[in-house]
Structure formats: structure tokens, C-alpha cells
TIVEXNU-245568 format. One record per residue (C-alpha): residue number from 1; residue in three letters; x, y, z. Coordinates in pm, whole numbers, plus 50000, padded with zeros to 5 digits. Layout:
! residues N
+-----+-----+-------+-------+-------+
:   n : res :    c1 :    c2 :    c3 :
+-----+-----+-------+-------+-------+
: NUM : Ala :     X :     Y :     Z :
...
+-----+-----+-------+-------+-------+
! end
This chain:
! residues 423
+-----+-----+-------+-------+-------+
:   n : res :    c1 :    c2 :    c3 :
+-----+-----+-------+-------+-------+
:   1 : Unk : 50000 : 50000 : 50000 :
:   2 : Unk : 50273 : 50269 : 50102 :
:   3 : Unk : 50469 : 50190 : 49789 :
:   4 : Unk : 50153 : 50202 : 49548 :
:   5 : Unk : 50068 : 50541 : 49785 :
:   6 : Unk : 50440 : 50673 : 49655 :
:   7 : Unk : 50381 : 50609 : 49310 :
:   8 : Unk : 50096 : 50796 : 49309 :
:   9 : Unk : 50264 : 51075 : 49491 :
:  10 : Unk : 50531 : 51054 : 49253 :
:  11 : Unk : 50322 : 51071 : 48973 :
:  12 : Unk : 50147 : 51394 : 49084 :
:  13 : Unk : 50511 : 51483 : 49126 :
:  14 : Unk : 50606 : 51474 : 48759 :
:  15 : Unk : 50271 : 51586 : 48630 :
:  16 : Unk : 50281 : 51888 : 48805 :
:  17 : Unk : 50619 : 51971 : 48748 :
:  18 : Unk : 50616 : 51902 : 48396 :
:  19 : Unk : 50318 : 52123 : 48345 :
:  20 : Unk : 50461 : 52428 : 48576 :
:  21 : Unk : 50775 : 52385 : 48319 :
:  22 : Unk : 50617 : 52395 : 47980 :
:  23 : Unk : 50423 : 52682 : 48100 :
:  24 : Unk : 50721 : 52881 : 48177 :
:  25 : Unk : 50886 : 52770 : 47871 :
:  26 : Unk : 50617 : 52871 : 47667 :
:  27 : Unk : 50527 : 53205 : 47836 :
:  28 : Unk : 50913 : 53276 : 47686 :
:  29 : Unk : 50747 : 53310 : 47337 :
:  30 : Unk : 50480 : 53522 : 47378 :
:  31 : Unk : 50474 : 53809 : 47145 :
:  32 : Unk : 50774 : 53646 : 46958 :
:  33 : Unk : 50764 : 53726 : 46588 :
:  34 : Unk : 50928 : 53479 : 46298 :
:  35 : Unk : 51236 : 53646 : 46282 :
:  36 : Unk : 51324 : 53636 : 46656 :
:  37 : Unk : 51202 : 53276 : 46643 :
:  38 : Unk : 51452 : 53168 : 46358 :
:  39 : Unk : 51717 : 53443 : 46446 :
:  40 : Unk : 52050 : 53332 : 46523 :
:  41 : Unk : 52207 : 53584 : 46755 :
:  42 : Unk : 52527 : 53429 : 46841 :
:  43 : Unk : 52751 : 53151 : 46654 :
:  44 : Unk : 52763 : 52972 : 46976 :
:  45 : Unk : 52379 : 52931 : 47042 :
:  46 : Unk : 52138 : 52785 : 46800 :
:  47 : Unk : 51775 : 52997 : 46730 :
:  48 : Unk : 51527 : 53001 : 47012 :
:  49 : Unk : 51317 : 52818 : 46763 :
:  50 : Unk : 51571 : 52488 : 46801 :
:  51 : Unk : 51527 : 52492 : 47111 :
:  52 : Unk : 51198 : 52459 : 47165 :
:  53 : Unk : 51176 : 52174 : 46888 :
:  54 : Unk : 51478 : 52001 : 47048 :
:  55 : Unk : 51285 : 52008 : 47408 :
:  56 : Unk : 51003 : 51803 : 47198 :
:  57 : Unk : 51261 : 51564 : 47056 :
:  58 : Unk : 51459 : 51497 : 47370 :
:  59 : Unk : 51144 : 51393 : 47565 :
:  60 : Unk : 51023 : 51178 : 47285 :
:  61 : Unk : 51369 : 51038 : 47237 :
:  62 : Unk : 51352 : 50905 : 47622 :
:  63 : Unk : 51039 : 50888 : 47730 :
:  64 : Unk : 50820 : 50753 : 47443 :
:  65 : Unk : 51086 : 50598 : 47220 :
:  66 : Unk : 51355 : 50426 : 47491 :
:  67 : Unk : 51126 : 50367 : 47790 :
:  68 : Unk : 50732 : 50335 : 47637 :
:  69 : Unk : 50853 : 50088 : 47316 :
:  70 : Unk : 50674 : 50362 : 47116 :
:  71 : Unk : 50772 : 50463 : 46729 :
:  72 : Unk : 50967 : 50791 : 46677 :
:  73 : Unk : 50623 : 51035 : 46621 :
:  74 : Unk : 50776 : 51278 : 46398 :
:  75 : Unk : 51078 : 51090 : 46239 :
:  76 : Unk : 51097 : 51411 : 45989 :
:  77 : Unk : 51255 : 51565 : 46299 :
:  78 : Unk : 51480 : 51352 : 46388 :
:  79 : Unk : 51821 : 51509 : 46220 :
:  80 : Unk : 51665 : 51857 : 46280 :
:  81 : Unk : 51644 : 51861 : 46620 :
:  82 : Unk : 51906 : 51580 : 46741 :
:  83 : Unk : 52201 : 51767 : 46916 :
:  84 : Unk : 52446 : 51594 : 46680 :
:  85 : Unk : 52207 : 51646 : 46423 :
:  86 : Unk : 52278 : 51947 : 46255 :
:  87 : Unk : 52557 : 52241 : 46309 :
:  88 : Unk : 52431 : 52535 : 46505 :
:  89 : Unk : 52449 : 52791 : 46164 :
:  90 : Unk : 52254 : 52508 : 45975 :
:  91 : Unk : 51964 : 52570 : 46233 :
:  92 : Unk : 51822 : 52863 : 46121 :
:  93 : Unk : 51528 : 52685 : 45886 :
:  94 : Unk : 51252 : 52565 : 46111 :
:  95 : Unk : 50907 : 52522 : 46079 :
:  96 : Unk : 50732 : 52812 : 46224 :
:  97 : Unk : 50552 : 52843 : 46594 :
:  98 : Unk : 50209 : 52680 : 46525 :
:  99 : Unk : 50395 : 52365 : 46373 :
: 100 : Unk : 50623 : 52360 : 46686 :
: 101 : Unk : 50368 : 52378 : 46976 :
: 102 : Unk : 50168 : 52102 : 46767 :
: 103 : Unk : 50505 : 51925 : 46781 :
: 104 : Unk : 50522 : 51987 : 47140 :
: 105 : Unk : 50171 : 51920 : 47239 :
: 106 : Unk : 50157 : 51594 : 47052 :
: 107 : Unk : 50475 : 51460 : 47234 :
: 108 : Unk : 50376 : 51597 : 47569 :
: 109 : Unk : 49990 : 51415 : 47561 :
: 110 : Unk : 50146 : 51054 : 47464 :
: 111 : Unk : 50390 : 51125 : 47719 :
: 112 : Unk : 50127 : 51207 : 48022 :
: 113 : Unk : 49966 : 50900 : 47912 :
: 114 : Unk : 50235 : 50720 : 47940 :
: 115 : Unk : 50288 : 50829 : 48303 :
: 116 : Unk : 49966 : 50686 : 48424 :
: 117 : Unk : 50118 : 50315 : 48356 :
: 118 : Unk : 50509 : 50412 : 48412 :
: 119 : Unk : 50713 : 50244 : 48683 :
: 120 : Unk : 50808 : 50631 : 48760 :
: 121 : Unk : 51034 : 50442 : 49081 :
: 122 : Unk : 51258 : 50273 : 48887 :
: 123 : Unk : 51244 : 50516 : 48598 :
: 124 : Unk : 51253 : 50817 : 48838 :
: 125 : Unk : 51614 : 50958 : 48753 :
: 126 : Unk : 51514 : 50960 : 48385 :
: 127 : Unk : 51191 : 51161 : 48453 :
: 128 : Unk : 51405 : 51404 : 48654 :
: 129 : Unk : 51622 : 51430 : 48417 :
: 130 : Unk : 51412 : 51517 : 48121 :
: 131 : Unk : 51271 : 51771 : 48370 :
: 132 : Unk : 51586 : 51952 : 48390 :
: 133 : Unk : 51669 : 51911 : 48017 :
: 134 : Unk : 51358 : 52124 : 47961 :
: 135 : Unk : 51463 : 52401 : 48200 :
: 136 : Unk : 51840 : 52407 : 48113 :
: 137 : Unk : 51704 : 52497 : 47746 :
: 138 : Unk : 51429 : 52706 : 47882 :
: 139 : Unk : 51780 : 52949 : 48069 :
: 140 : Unk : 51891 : 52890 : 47722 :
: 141 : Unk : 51627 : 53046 : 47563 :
: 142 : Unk : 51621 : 53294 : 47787 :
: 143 : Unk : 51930 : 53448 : 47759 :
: 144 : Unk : 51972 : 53414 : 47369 :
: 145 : Unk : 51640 : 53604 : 47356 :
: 146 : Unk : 51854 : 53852 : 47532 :
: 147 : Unk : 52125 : 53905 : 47333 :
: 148 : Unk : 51889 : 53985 : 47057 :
: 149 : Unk : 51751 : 54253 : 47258 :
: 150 : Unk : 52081 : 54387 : 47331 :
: 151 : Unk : 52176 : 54355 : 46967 :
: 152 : Unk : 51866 : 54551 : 46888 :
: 153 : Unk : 51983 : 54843 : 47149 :
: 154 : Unk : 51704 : 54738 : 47405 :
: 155 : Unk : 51916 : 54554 : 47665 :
: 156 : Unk : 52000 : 54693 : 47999 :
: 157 : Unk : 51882 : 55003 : 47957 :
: 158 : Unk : 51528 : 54929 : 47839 :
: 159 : Unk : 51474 : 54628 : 48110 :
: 160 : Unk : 51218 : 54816 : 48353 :
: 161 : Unk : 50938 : 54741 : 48532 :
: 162 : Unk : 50776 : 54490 : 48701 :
: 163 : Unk : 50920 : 54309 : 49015 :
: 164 : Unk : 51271 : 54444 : 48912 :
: 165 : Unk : 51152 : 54824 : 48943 :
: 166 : Unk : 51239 : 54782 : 49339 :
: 167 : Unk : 51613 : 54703 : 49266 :
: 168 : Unk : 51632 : 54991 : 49013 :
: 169 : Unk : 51714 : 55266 : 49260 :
: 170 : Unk : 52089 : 55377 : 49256 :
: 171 : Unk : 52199 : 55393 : 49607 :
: 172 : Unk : 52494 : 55303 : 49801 :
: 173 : Unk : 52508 : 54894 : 49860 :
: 174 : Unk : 52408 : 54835 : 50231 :
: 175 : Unk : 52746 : 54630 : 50265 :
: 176 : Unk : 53125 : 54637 : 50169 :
: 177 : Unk : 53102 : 54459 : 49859 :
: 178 : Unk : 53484 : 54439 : 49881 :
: 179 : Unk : 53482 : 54202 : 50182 :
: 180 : Unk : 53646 : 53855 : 50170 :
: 181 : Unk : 53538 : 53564 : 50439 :
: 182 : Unk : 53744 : 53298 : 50549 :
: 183 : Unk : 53681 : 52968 : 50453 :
: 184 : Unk : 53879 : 52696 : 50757 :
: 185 : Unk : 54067 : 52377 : 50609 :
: 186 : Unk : 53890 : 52103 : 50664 :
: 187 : Unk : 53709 : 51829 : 50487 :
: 188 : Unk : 53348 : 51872 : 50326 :
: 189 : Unk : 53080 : 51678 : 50126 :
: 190 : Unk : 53109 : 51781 : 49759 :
: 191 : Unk : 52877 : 51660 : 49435 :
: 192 : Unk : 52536 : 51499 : 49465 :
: 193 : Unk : 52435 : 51159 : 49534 :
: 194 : Unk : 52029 : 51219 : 49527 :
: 195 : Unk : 51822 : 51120 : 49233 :
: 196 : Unk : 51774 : 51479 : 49129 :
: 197 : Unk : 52186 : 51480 : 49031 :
: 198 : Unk : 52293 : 51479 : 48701 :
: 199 : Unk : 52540 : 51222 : 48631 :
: 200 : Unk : 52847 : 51509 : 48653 :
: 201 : Unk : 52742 : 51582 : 48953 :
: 202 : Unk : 52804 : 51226 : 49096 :
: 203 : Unk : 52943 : 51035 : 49317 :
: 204 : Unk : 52885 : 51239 : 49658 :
: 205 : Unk : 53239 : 51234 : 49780 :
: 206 : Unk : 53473 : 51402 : 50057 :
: 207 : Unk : 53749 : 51660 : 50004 :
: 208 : Unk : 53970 : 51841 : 50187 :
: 209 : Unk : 54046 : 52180 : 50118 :
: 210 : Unk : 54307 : 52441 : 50294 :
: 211 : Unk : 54218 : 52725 : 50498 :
: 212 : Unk : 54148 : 53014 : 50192 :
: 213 : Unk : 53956 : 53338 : 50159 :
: 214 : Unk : 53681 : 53392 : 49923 :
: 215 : Unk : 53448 : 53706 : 49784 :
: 216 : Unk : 53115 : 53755 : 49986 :
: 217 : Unk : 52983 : 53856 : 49701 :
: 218 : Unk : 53015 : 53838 : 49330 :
: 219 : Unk : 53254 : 54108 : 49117 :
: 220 : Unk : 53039 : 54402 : 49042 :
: 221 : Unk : 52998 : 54652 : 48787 :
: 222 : Unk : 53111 : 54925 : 48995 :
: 223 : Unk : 53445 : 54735 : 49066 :
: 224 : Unk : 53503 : 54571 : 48716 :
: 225 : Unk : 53529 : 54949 : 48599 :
: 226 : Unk : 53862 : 55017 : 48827 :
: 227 : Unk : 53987 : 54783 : 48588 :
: 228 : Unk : 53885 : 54914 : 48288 :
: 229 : Unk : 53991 : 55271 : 48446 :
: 230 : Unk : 54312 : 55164 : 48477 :
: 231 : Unk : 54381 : 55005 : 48126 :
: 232 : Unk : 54315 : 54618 : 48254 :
: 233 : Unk : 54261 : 54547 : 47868 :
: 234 : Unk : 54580 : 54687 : 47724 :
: 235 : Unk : 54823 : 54607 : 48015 :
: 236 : Unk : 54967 : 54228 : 47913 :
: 237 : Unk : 55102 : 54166 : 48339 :
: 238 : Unk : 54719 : 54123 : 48382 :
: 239 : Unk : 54649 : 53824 : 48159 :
: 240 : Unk : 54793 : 53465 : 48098 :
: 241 : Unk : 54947 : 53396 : 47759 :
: 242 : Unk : 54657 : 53198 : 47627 :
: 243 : Unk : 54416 : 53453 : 47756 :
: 244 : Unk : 54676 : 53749 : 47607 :
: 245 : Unk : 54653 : 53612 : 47266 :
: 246 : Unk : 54270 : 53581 : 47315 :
: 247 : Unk : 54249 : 53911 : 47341 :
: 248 : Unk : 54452 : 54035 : 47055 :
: 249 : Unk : 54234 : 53853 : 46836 :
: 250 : Unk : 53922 : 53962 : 46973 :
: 251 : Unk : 54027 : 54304 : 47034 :
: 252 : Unk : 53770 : 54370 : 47272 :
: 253 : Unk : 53798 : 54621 : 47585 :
: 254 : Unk : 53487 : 54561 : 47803 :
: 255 : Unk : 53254 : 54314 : 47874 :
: 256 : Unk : 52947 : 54177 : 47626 :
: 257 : Unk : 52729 : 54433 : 47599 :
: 258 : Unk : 52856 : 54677 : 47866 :
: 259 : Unk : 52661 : 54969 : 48006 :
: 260 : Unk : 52796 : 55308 : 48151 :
: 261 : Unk : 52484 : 55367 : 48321 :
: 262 : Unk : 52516 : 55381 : 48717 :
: 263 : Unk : 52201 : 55216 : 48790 :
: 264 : Unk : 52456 : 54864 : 48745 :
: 265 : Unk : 52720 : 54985 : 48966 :
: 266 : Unk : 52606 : 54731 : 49252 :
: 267 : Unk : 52484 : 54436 : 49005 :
: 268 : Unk : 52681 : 54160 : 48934 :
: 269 : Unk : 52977 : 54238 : 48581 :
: 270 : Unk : 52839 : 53985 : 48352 :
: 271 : Unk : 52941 : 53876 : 47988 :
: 272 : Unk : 53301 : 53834 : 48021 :
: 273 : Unk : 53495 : 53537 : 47954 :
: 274 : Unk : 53698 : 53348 : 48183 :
: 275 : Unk : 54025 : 53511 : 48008 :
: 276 : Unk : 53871 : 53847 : 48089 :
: 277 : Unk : 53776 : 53709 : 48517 :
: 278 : Unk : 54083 : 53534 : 48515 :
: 279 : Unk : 54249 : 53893 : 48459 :
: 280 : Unk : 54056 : 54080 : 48676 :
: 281 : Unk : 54150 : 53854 : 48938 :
: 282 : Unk : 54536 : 53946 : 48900 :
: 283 : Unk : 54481 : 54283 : 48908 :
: 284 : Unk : 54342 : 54282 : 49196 :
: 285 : Unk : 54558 : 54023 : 49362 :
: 286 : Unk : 54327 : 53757 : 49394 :
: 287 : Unk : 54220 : 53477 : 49149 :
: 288 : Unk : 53945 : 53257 : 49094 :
: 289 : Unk : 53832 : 53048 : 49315 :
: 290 : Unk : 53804 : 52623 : 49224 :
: 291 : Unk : 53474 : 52464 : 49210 :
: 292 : Unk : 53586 : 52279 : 49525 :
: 293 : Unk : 53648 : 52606 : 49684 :
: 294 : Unk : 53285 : 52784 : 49520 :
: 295 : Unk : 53114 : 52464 : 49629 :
: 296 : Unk : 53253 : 52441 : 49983 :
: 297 : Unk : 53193 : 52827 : 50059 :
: 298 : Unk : 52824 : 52794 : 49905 :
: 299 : Unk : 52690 : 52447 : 50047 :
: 300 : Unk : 52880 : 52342 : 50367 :
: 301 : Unk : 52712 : 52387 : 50682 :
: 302 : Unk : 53032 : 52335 : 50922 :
: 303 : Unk : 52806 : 52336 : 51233 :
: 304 : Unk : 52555 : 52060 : 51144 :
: 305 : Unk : 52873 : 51891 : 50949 :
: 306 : Unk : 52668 : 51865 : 50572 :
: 307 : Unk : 52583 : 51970 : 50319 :
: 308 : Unk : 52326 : 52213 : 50214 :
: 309 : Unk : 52111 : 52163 : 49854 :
: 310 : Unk : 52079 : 52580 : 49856 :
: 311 : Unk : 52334 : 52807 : 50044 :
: 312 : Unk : 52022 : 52863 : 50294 :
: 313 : Unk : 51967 : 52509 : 50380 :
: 314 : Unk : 51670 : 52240 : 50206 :
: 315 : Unk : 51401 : 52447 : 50215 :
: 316 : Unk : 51284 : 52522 : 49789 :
: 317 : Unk : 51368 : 52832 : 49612 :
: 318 : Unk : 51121 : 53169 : 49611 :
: 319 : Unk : 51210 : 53525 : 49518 :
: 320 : Unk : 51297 : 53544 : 49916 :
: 321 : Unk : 51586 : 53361 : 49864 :
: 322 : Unk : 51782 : 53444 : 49551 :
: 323 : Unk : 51702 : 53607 : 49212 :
: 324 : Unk : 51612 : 53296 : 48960 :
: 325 : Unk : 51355 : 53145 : 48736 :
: 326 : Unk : 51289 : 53485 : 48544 :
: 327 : Unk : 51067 : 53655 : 48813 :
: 328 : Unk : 51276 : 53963 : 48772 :
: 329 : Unk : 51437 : 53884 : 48445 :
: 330 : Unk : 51732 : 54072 : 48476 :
: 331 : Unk : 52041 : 54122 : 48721 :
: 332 : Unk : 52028 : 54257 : 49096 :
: 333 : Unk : 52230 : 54412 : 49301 :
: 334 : Unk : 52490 : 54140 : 49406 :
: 335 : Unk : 52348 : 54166 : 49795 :
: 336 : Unk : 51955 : 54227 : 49792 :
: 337 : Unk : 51878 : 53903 : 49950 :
: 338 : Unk : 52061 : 53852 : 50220 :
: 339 : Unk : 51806 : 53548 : 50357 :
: 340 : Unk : 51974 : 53370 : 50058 :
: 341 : Unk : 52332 : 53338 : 50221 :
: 342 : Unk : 52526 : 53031 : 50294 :
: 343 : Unk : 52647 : 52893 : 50665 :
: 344 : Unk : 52964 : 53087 : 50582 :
: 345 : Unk : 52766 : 53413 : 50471 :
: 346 : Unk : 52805 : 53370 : 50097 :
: 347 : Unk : 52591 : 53633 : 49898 :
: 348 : Unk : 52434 : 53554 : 49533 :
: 349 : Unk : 52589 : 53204 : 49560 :
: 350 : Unk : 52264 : 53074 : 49345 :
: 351 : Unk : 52079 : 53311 : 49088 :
: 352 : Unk : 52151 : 53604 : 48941 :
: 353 : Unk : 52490 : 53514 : 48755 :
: 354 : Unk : 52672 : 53181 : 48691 :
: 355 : Unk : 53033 : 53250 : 48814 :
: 356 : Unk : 53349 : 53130 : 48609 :
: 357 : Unk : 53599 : 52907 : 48835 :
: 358 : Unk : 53931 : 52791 : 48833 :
: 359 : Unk : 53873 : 52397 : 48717 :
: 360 : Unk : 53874 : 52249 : 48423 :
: 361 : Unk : 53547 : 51982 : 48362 :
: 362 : Unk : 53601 : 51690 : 48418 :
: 363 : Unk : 53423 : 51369 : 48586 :
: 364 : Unk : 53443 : 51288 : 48955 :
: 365 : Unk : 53623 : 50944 : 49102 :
: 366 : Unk : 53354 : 50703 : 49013 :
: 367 : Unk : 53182 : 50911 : 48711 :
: 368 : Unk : 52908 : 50685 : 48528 :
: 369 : Unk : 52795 : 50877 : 48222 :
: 370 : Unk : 52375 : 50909 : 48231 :
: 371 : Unk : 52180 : 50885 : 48002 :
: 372 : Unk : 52423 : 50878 : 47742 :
: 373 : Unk : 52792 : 50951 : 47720 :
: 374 : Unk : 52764 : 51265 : 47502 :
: 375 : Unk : 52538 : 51469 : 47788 :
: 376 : Unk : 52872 : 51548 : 48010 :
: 377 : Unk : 53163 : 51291 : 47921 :
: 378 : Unk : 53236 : 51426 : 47588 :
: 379 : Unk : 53325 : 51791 : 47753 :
: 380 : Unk : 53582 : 51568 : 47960 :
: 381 : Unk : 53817 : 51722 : 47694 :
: 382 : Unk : 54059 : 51985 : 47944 :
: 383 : Unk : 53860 : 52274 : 47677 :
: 384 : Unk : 53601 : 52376 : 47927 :
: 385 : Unk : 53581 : 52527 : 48262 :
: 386 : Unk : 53358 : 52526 : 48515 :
: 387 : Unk : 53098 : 52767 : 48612 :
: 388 : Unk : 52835 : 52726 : 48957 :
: 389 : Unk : 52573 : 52878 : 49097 :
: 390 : Unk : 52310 : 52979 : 48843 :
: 391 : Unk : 52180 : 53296 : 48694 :
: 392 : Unk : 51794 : 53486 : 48691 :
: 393 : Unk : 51696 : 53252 : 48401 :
: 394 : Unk : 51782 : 52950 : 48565 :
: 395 : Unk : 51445 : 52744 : 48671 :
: 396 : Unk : 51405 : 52601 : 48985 :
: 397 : Unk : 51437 : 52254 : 48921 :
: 398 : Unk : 51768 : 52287 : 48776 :
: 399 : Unk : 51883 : 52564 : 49094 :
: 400 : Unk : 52143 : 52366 : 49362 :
: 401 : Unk : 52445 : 52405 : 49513 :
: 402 : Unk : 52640 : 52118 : 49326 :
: 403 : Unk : 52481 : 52213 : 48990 :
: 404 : Unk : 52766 : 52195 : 48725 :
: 405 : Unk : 52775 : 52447 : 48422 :
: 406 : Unk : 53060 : 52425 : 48143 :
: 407 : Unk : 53171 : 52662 : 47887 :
: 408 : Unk : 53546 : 52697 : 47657 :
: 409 : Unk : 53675 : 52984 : 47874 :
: 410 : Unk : 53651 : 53209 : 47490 :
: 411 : Unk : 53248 : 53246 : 47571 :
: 412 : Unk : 53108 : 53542 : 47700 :
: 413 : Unk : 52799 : 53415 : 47823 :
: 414 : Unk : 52565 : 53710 : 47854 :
: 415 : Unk : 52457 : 53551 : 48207 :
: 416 : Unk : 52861 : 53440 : 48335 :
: 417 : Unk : 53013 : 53643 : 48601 :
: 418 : Unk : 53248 : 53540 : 48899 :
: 419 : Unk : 53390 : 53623 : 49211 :
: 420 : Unk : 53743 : 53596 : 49346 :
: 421 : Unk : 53960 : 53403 : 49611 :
: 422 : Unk : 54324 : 53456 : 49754 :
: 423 : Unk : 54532 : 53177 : 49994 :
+-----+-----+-------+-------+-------+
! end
């Protein structure tokens, strides 16, 4: 009885939570015309258009296809959407909206019958995972649906309104946004062992770390500027040799889309690649921090002796806690929500902006690749670092502590910022 009781439960679970995410996903395309929806805005990210299709495919893929015994539903789809199917520049020619949602909708109303007869306990890990697929490309969405706006000239300084009006006032930050806390050697609970972790984020495992000194908060606007100011982008002593000869091909001298207006000075610098943190970090005699270090700092509770899913403790994410899932759908200032701080008094450790570190990605002691090898293993490759925390697009079900993001340290991920560390 209490095992037929948990299905059920889990069951309501996935229903609601699957319904709660394709609403957000498709409140993202409301008012979108057929040149956003096809647009390309970046070489690195496909149109918004492919994504949506590709949420469609994935879920079929796994859900209908691998676990139900079903037929593909839309085989003309197949090398469309597939990840390896196509190159990113070759993604441009979709079908339009209406063709999509009936794409979606189809998929999503064999899959809800499906649930009603899946073993959802022993397939729970894939229905979690499918979960989080849809929200990683949902963040994905989000932000390349910002850098068209800020391509178009109505980025940062046309985002007004709505919840975000109440961290629009320029005023001095409440806090030293300079301070550094103290993080005790000692050993610590890193990763994920639940079945809501993704298989990077596995094993759970111990490490020990040296006594070091992290950022409270993440590297603002205000403070990224002293760098500018002082010619951080033509002075070589700054920058590595790799991320030196970065630069002089890219020829750039501030971050993605950077804006002079003060209203930013507190948020969080965003946009820059990890050449351009990695600098920063020298010139101010720090560097970054490793995911170890991030993860420790943002997750450890050294008083209870464990680990925390969110720097606050278990309890879920709301707009109390951190800024996330789009409810402001833009940057804060880097302390505003100070009930959001870890045991160690980390600010902004989850939401607002993912923050570069140190390591390169790679698989922990005991890695098992799930689903399939190409979701993390093939980025085992020493050509991408890691970034943690999450950003204002990221959805809730994707929004923990151990999370794992990865991008080649060239990207300037409109939503990527970082803080700093020293011995």
C-alpha cells in the first residue's frame, strides 16, 4: 500500500512539474515574431526556435521511444532537432511556431499517458532528468532572447518594470562589497548523490580543502570598471598567455554588451569570459576560486557537518531567497537578499549570475555517464571550465548548490560572472 501510495505521489510529482515547466517555457514566446524565432544571435547558440523543437525531441527520444517501446512520432525531425544532428548555423530553417507547439503538444499528451502506467520508481532519475533538460534549454532560451535585445539596442537600459523596478534605485550597497570571508581547512561533502543529480554531479564524495579566503559577494559593475579605468585590457602583466593572445584577436575592451549607466554599479559584471575574470583577478591580487572552493563556501554547513542543497539550507527556492527562474528577468544588486546566504555568509551564491571558476570539467572518482555519454563525458576534453551557481533565468528545478555548468573559457555568456579568492 505505502509503495503504490508513493507512486501515486510521485506521479502527481512529475505531472505537476512538467506542466509548471512547459508553461514557463512557453510564456518565453509570447509576442515572439518569425524572425526572433529563427534568428541566430550568436555563433555559439542555436535559434530560440531549436530549442523549443529540440525540448520536443529529447522527451520523445527518452520517454516515448527508449522507455514506452513507442515509434519515433515525427521521424521528419529527427536530424533537425538531434544535438548531433545538425551544426548550430545550419539551424536557422525551422518550421514556424504553430507547427512547433503542435510538435510539442503531441509529444507531451502521449507522454502524460504514458505516466499513468510508468514504473516512475525505477524510471525516476530519467523523469528528473528530462525535467531539467527542459529548463536548462528554457535558461537557454532565455538568455539568447537577450542578446537579441541587446543587439537591437534594448538591453539593459530598456529592462524596467515589474518586480525588478524595486532594485532599480541607485543607492549606496548596504554592505562592503569588497569584503572577503574565510573559509577553515577542513574536509566537506562535495557533488550529489540524490536522484535529482545529474550524472556530473556524481558520486557524493569528501574533500579536503586548505584554509582560503573567498568574495562575499560576486565582482560588480562598479568594481570591474577600476579595471577598465586603469587600462586592465591593454596592460599584458594582467592576463595569461593563452588569455593574452585571446584578446589580441578579439580586440575587445569591456565586457558583452557593457553599460555606463550607474544604475549597474552594485549588480553583478556579467558577459566576460573566463580570460577576461581570470584577469581581473590578477589585478586585483586575487584569482578565481576552484569549484571545490565555490562549492565548499556555498553548500557546507560546518556546524551541522553537511551539506546544504541551497546556500540557505533544504528548504525550495522563492524570490525570498535568491534572484532565479525569470521573476525579475534581469540582474540585481549582488546583495539584495541577504536570507539567501550560505552557513559561511556567501551572497548571490545561486541566481543572478553563473560564476566562472578555476577547474577544468572533468568527471568525479567514480563518474558513470547518464543517460548517454555525450550529455557530460564528451566535455571531459581539458577545453572547458567550470561555472556554479546559476543565473535569473535559471528554473528552479535545475537551481542547487552542486549544479555543474561548462563553457570553453573564449564564451562570453551574457549571464557568466564570477567572484574571486586569495590563499
Amino acid at each position: 500500500m505505502i509503495s503504490k501510495l508513493h507512486k501515486s505521489s510521485l506521479k502527481e510529482t512529475f505531472f505537476r512539474a512538467f506542466s509548471q515547466c512547459r508553461a514557463k517555457t512557453l510564456a518565453l514566446f509570447e509576442g515572439v515574431d518569425e524572425a526572433t524565432f529563427c534568428c541566430q544571435p550568436h555563433p555559439d547558440f542555436s535559434p530560440i526556435g531549436w530549442h523549443l523543437g529540440h525540448i520536443a525531441y529529447t522527451e520523445s527520444l527518452w520517454l516515448l521511444e527508449r522507455s514506452a517501446g513507442l515509434p519515433c512520432l515525427f521521424p521528419r525531425y529527427r536530424k533537425l532537432f538531434a544535438a548531433d544532428g545538425l551544426p548550430k548555423k545550419e539551424r536557422v530553417k525551422l518550421p514556424n511556431l504553430e507547427e512547433i507547439r503542435y510538435y510539442l503538444d503531441t509529444v507531451r499528451e502521449k507522454v502524460l499517458h504514458y505516466l499513468e502506467v510508468a514504473d516512475v520508481e525505477q524510471q525516476e532519475r530519467l523523469w528528473r532528468f528530462i525535467l531539467q533538460h527542459e529548463s536548462q534549454h528554457s535558461e537557454i532560451i532565455s538568455f539568447v532572447l537577450e542578446l537579441g535585445k541587446q543587439q537591437r539596442g534594448q538591453g539593459k537600459q530598456g529592462r524596467q518594470g515589474g518586480q525588478g523596478e524595486i532594485f532599480s534605485l541607485v543607492s549606496p550597497p548596504a554592505h562592503d562589497l569588497s569584503e572577503m570571508i574565510q573559509i577553515p581547512a577542513g574536509e566537506f561533502e562535495m557533488g550529489d548523490g540524490s536522484v535529482d543529480a545529474l550524472d556530473n554531479e556524481q558520486p557524493l564524495h569528501r574533500a579536503y580543502l586548505e584554509t582560503y579566503w573567498i568574495d562575499r559577494y560576486p565582482v560588480t559593475c562598479a568594481q570591474y570598471r577600476v579595471f577598465m579605468a586603469a587600462q586592465g585590457y591593454q596592460n599584458p602583466r594582467w592576463w595569461s598567455k593563452v588569455g593574452w593572445e585571446w584578446l589580441q584577436t578579439e580586440q575587445v575592451t569591456q565586457p558583452l554588451y557593457w553599460c555606463e549607466n550607474p544604475m549597474w554599479d552594485h549588480h553583478p559584471v556579467c558577459g566576460v569570459s573566463w580570460y577576461e575574470a581570470e584577469a581581473y583577478s590578477r589585478f586585483v591580487g586575487k584569482r578565481l576560486p576552484t569549484e571545490a572552493e565555490w562549492e565548499k563556501a556555498a553548500s557546507w554547513d560546518a556546524q551541522a557537518h553537511c551539506r546544504r542543497i541551497y546556500p540557505w539550507g533544504n528548504e525550495e527556492p522563492t524570490l525570498k531567497h535568491c534572484n532565479h527562474d525569470n521573476f525579475i528577468g534581469k540582474t540585481t544588486p549582488v546583495d539584495a537578499f541577504s536570507i539567501g546566504q550560505s552557513f559561511y555568509g556567501l551572497y548571490d551564491a545561486l541566481g543572478n549570475v553563473w560564476e566562472w571558476t578555476a577547474s577544468w570539467f572533468d568527471g568525479y572518482p567514480g563518474f558513470q555517464s547518464y543517460p548517454y555519454v555525450g550529455y557530460s563525458q564528451v566535455y571531459f576534453d581539458q577545453q572547458h571550465r567550470v561555472l556554479k551557481g546559476a543565473s535569473w533565468a535559471t528554473r528552479p528545478w535545475a537551481l542547487r548548490c552542486s549544479f555543474r555548468n561548462w563553457y570553453h573559457p573564449c564564451v562570453r555568456q551574457i549571464l557568466a560572472g564570477f567572484r574571486c579568492a586569495a590563499d
